[in-house]
Backbone and ligand atoms as CSV (ligand in chain L), in Angstrom:
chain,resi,resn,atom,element,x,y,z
A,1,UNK,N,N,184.138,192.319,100.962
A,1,UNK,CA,C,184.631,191.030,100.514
A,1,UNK,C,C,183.460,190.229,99.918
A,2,UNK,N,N,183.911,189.606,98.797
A,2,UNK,CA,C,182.398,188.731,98.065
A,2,UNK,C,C,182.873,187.576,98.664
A,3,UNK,N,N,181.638,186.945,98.265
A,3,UNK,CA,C,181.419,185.153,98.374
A,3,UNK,C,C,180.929,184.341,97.807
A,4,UNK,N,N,181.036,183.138,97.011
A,4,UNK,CA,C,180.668,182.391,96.132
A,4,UNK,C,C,179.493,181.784,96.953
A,5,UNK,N,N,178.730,181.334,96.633
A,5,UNK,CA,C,176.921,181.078,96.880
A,5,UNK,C,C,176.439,180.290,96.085
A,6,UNK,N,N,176.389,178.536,96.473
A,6,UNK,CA,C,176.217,177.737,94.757
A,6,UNK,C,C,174.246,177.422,95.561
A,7,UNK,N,N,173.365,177.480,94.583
A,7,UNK,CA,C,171.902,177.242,95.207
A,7,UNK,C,C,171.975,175.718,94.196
A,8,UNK,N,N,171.516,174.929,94.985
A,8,UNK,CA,C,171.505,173.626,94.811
A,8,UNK,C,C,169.543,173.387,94.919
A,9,UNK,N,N,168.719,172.766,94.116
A,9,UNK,CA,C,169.216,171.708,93.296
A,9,UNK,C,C,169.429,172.093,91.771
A,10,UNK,N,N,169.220,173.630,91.944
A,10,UNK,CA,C,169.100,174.277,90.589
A,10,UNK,C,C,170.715,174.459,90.079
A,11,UNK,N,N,171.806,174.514,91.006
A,11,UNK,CA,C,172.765,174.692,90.472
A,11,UNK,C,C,173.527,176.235,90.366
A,12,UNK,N,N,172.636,176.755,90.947
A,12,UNK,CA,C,173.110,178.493,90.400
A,12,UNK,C,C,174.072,179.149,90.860
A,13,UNK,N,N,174.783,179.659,90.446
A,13,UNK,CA,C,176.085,180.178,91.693
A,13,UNK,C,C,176.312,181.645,91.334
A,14,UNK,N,N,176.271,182.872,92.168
A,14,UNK,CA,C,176.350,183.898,92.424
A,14,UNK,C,C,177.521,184.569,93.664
A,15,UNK,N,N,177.838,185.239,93.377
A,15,UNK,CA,C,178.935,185.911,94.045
A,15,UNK,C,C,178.090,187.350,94.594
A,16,UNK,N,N,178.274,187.376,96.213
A,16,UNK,CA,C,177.619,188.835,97.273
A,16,UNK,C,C,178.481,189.051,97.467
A,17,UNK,N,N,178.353,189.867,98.201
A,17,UNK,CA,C,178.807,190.936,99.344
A,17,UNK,C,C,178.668,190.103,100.520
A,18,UNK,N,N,179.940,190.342,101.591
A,18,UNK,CA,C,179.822,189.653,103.029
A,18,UNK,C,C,178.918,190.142,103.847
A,19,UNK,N,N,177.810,189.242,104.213
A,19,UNK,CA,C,176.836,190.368,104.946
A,19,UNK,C,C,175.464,189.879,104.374
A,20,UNK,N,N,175.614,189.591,103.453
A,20,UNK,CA,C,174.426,189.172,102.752
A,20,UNK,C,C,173.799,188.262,102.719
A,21,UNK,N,N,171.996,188.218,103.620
A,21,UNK,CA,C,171.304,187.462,103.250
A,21,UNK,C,C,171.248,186.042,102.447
A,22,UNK,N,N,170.754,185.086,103.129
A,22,UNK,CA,C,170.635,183.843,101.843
A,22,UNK,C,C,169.265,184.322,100.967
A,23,UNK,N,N,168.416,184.797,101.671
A,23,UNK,CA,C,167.280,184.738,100.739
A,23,UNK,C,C,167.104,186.274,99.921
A,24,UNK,N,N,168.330,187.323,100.176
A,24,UNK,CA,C,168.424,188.346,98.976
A,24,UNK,C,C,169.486,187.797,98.165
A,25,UNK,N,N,170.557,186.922,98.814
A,25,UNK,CA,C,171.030,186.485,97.240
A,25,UNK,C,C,170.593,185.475,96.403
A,26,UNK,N,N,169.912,185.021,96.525
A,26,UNK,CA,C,168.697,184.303,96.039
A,26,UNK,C,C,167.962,184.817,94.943
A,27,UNK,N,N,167.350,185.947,95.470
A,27,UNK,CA,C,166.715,187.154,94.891
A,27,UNK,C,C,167.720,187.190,93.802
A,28,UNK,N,N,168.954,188.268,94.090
A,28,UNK,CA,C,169.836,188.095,93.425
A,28,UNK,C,C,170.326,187.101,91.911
A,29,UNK,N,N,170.167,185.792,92.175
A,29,UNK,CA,C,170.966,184.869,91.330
A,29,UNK,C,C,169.086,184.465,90.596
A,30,UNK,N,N,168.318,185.068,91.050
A,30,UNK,CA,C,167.406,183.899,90.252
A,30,UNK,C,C,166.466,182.927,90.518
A,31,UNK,N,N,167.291,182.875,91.584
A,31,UNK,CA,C,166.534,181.282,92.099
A,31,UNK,C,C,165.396,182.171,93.330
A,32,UNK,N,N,164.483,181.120,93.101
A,32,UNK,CA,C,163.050,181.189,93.905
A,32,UNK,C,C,162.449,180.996,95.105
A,33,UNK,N,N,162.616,181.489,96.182
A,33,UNK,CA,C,162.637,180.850,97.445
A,33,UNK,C,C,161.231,181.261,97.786
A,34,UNK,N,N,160.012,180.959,98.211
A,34,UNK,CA,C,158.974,181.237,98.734
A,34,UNK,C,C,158.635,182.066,99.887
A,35,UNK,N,N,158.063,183.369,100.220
A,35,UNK,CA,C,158.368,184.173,101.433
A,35,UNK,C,C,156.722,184.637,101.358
A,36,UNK,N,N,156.353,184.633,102.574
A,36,UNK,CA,C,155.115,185.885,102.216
A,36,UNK,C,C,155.221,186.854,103.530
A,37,UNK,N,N,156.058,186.987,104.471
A,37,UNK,CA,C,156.462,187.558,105.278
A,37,UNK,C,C,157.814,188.817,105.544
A,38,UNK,N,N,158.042,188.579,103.777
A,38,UNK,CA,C,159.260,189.106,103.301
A,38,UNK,C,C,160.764,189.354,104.122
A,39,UNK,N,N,160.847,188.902,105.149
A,39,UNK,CA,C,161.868,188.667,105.643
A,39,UNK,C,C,161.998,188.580,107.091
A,40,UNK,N,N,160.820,188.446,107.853
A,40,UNK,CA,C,160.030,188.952,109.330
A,40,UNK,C,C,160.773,187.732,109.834
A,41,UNK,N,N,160.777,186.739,109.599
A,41,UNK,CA,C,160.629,185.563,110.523
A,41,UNK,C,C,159.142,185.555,110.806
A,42,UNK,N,N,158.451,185.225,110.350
A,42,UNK,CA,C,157.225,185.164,110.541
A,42,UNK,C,C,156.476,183.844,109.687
A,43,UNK,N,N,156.368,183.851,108.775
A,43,UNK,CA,C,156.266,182.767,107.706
A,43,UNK,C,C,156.609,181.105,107.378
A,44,UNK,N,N,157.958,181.095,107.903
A,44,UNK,CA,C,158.468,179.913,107.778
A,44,UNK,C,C,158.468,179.636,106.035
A,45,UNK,N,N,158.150,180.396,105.418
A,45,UNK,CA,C,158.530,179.662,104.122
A,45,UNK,C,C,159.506,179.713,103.502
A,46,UNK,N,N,160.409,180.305,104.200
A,46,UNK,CA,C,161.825,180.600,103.103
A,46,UNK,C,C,162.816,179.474,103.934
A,47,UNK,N,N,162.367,178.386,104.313
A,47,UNK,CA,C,163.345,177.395,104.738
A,47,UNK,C,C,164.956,176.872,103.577
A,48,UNK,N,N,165.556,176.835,104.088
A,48,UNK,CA,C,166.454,176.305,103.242
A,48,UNK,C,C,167.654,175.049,103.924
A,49,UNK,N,N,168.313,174.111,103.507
A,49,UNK,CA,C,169.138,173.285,104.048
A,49,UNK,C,C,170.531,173.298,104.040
A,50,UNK,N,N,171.549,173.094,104.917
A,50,UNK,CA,C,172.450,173.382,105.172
A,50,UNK,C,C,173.143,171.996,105.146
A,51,UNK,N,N,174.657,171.636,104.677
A,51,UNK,CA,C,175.321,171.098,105.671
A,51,UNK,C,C,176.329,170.866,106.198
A,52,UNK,N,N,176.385,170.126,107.093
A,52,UNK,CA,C,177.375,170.221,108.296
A,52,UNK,C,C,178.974,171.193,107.482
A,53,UNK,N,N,179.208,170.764,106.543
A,53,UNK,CA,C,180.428,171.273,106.433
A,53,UNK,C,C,180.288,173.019,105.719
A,54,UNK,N,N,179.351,173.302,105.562
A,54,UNK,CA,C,178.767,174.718,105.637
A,54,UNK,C,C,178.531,175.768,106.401
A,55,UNK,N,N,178.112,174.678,107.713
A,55,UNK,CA,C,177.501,175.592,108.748
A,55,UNK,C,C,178.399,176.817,109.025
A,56,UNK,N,N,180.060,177.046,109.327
A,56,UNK,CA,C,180.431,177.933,110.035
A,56,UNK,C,C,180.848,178.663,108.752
A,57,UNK,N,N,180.141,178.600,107.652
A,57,UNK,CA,C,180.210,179.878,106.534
A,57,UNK,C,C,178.939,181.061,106.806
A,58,UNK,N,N,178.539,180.665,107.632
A,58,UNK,CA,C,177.083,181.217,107.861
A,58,UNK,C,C,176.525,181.823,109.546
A,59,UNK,N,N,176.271,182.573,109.338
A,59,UNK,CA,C,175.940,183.733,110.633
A,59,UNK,C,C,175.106,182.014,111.755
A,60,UNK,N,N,175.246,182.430,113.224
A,60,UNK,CA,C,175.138,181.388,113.835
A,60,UNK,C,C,173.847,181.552,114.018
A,61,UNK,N,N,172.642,180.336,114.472
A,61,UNK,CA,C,171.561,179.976,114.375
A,61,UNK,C,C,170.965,181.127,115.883
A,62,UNK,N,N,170.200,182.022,114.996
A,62,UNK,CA,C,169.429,182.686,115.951
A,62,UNK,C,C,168.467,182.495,117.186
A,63,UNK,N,N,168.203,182.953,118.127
A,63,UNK,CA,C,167.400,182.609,119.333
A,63,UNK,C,C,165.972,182.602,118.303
A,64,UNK,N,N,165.490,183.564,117.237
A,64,UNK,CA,C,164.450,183.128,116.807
A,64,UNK,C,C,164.125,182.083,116.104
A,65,UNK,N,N,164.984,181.832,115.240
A,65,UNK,CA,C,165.186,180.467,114.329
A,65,UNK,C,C,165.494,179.226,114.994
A,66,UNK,N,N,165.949,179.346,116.417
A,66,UNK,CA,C,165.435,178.124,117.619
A,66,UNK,C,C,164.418,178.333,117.907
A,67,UNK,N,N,163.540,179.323,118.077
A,67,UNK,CA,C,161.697,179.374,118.391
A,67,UNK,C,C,161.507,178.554,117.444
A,68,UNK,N,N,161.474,179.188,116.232
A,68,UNK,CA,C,160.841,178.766,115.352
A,68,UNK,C,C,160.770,177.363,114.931
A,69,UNK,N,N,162.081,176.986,114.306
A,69,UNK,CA,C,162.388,175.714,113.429
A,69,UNK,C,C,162.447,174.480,114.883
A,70,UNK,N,N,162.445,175.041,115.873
A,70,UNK,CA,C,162.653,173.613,117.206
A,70,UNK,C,C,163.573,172.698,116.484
A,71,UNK,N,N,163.086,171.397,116.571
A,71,UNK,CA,C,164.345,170.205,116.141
A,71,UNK,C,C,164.745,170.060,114.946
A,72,UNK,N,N,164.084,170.593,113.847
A,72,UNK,CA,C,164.664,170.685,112.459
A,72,UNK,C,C,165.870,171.490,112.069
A,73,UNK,N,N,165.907,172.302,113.053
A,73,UNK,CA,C,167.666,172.761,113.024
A,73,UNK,C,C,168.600,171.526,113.189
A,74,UNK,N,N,168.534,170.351,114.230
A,74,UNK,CA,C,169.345,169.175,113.915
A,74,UNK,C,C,169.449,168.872,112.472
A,75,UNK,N,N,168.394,168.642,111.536
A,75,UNK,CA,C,168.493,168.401,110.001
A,75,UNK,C,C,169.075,169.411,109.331
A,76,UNK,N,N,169.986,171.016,109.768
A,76,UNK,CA,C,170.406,171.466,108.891
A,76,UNK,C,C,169.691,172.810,108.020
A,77,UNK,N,N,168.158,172.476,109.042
A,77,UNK,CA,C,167.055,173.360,107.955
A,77,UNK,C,C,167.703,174.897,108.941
A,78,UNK,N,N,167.358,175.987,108.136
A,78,UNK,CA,C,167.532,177.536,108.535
A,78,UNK,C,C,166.324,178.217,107.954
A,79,UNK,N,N,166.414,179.667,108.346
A,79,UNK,CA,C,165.427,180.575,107.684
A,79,UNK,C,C,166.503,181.388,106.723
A,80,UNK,N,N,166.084,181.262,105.580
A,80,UNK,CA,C,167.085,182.022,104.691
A,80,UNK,C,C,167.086,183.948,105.090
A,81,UNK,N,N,166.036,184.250,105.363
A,81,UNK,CA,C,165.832,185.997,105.481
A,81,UNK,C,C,166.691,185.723,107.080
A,82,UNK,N,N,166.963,184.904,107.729
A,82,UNK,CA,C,167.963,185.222,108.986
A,82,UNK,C,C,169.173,184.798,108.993
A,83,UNK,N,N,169.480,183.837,107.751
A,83,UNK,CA,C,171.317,183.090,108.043
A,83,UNK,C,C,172.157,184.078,106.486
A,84,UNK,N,N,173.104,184.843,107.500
A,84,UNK,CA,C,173.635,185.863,106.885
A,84,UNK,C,C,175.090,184.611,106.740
A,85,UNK,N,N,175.565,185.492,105.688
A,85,UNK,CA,C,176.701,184.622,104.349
A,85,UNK,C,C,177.975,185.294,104.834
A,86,UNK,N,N,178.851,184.235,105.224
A,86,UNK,CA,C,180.285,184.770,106.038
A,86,UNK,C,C,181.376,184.484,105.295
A,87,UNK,N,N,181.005,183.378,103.984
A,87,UNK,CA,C,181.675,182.553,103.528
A,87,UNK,C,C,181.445,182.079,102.154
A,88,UNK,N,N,182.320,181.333,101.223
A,88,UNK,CA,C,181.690,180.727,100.482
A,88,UNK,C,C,180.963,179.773,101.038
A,89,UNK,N,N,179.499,179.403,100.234
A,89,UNK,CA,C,178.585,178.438,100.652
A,89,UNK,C,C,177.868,177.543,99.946
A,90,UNK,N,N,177.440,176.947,100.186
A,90,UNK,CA,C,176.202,175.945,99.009
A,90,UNK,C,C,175.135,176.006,99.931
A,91,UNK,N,N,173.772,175.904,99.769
A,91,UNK,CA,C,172.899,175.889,100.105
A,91,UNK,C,C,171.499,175.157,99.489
A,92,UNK,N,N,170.818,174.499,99.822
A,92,UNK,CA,C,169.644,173.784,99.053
A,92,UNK,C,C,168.536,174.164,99.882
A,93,UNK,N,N,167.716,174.327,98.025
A,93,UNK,CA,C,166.439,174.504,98.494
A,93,UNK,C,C,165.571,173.201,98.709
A,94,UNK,N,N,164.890,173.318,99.913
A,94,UNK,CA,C,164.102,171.888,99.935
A,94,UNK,C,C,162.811,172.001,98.857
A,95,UNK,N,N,162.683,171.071,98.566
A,95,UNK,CA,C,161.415,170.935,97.412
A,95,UNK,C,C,159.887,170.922,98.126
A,96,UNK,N,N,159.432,171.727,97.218
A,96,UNK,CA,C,157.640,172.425,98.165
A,96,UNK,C,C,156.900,170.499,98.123
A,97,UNK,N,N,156.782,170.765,99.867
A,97,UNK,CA,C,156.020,169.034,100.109
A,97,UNK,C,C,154.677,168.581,98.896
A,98,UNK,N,N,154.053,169.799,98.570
A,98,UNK,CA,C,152.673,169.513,97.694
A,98,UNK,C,C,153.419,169.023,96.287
A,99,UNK,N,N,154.471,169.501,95.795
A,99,UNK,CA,C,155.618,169.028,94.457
A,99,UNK,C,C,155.803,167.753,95.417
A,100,UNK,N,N,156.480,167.659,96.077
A,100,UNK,CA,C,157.366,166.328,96.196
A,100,UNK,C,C,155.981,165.041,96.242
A,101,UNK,N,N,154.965,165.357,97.062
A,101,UNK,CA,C,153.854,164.464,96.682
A,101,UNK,C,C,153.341,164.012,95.615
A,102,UNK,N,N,153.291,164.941,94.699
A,102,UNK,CA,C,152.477,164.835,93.168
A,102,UNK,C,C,153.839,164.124,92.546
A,103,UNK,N,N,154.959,164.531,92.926
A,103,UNK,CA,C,156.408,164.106,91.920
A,103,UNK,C,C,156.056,162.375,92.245
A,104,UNK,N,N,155.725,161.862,93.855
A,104,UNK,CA,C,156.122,160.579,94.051
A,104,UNK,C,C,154.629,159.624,94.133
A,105,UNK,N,N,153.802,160.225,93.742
A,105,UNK,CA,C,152.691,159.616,93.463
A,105,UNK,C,C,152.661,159.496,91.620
A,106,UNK,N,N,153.224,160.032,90.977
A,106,UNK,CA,C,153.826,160.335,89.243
A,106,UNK,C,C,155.110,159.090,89.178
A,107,UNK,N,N,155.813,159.124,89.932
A,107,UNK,CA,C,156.366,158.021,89.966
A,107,UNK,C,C,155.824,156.621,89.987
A,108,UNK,N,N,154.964,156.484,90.833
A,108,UNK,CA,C,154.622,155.309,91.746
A,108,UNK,C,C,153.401,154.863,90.185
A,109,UNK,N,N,153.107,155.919,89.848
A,109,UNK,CA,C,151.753,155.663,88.636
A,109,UNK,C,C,153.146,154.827,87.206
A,110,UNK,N,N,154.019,155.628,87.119
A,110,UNK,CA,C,154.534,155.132,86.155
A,110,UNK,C,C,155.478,153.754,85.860
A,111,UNK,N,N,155.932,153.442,87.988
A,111,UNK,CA,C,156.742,152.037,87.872
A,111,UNK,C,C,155.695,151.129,88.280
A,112,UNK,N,N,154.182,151.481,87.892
A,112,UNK,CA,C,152.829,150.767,88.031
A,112,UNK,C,C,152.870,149.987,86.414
A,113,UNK,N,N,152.416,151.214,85.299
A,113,UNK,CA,C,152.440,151.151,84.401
A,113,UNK,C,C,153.652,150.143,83.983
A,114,UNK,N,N,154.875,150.744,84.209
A,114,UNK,CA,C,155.879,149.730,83.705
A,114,UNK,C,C,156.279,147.962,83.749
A,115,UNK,N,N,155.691,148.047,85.382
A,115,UNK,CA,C,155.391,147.034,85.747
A,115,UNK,C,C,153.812,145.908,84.770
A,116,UNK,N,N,152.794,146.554,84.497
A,116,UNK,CA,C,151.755,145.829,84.124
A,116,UNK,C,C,152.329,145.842,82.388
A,117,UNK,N,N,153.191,146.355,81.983
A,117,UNK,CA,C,153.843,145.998,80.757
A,117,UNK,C,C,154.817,144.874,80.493
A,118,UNK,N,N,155.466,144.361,81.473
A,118,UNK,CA,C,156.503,143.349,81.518
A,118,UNK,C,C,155.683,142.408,82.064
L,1,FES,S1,S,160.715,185.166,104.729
L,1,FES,FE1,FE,159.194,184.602,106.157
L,1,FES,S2,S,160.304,183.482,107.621
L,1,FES,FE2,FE,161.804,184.061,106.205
């Protein structure tokens, strides 16, 4: 049985196989998820966000992915190489913190600028 899979914030939507990985259909559709542990649970970089009305499309939160992630599972966050696809789903990638810094310090420079113009 397939499943529709939309990756948010890029938008991408791909259709698996039931059974399948978030972070091989990923692979799959294109979109880029960061791993250097290739699927161990080891890494923490293939985080991805969930929500609430998603959750029971998706294999249930592992005893390791409670080691791991502790209270950021309340926010929704998962390990993509461990939350297997039961369902159609949406899923978002969170944006790499060193991007989101440079993005909001680029901001902050430009409603500077805008500001010393008016
Ligand atoms: S790929 Fe390393 S924790 Fe998922």
């Amino acid at each position: 049985m397939d499943h529709v899979i939309t990756f948010q914030p890029a938008g991408k939507i791909i259709k698996v196989r039931q059974g399948t990985n978030v972070l091989n259909a990923a692979r799959k559709a294109g979109v880029y998820i960061p791993t250097r542990c290739e699927g161990k649970a080891n890494c923490l970089m293939c985080k991805i966000k969930i929500s609430e009305q998603y959750e029971s499309a998706l294999s249930s939160i592992s005893d390791v992915e409670k080691r791991k992630l502790g209270a950021s599972i309340n926010e929704g966050i998962r390990l993509s190489c461990q939350t297997i696809i039961l369902d159609d789903v949406e899923v978002t990638i969170p944006e790499d913190p060193l991007k989101a810094a440079i993005r909001k310090q680029l901001e902050a420079a430009r409603n500077q600028e805008h500001d010393e113009l008016w």
